[in-house]
C-alpha positions, 0 to 999 in steps of 0.5 A, spaced: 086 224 223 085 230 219 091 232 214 091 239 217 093 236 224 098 232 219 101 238 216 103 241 223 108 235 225 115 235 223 118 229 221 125 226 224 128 220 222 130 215 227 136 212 224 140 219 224 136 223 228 135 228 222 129 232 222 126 231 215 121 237 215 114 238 215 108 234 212 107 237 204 102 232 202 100 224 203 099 220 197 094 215 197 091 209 194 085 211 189 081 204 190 081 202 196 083 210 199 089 208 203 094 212 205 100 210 202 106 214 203 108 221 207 110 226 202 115 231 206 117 238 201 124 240 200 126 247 204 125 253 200 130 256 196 132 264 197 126 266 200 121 261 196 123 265 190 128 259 186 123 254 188 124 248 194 129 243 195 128 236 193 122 232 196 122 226 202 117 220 200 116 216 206 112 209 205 106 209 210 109 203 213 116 206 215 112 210 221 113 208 227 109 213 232 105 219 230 105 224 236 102 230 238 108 235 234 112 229 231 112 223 227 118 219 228 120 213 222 125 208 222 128 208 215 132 211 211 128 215 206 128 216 198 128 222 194 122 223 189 124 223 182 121 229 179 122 226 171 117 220 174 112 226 177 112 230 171 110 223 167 105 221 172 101 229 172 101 228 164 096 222 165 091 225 168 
């Protein structure tokens, strides 16, 4: 699967039936280029002029079935910290 195909796709949680959003980004495991997790982009913020909301990190394990339009997940998600991005994008 391509990433174009997963950034179409909506992600709803099973837990609550909360629909999370659409697939941003995935993060990756550079040595052996797994993916690792799913990262979902917060809702923009009057028109995308005050950035977005808070980003959804959903674990690759988490996922229990990726459909034609929807991925479905079974736990509860954890917001990304934006102090720990900021560090990590300085190292590189």
């Amino acid at each position: 699967m391509r990433m174009r195909e997963l950034r179409r796709k909506e992600v709803i949680n099973m837990t609550d039936g909360g629909r999370l959003g659409f697939v941003g980004d995935v993060d990756f495991h550079m040595p052996d280029g797994q993916a690792a997790a799913l990262i979902i982009y917060g809702p923009a913020r009057f028109f995308g002029l005050f950035g977005r909301g808070e980003e959804y990190y959903v674990p690759w394990d988490s996922i229990q079935r990726i459909g034609d339009d929807i991925i479905l997940i079974d736990k509860p998600v954890q917001h990304r910290d934006a102090a720990l991005e900021r560090k990590r994008r300085k190292r590189f």
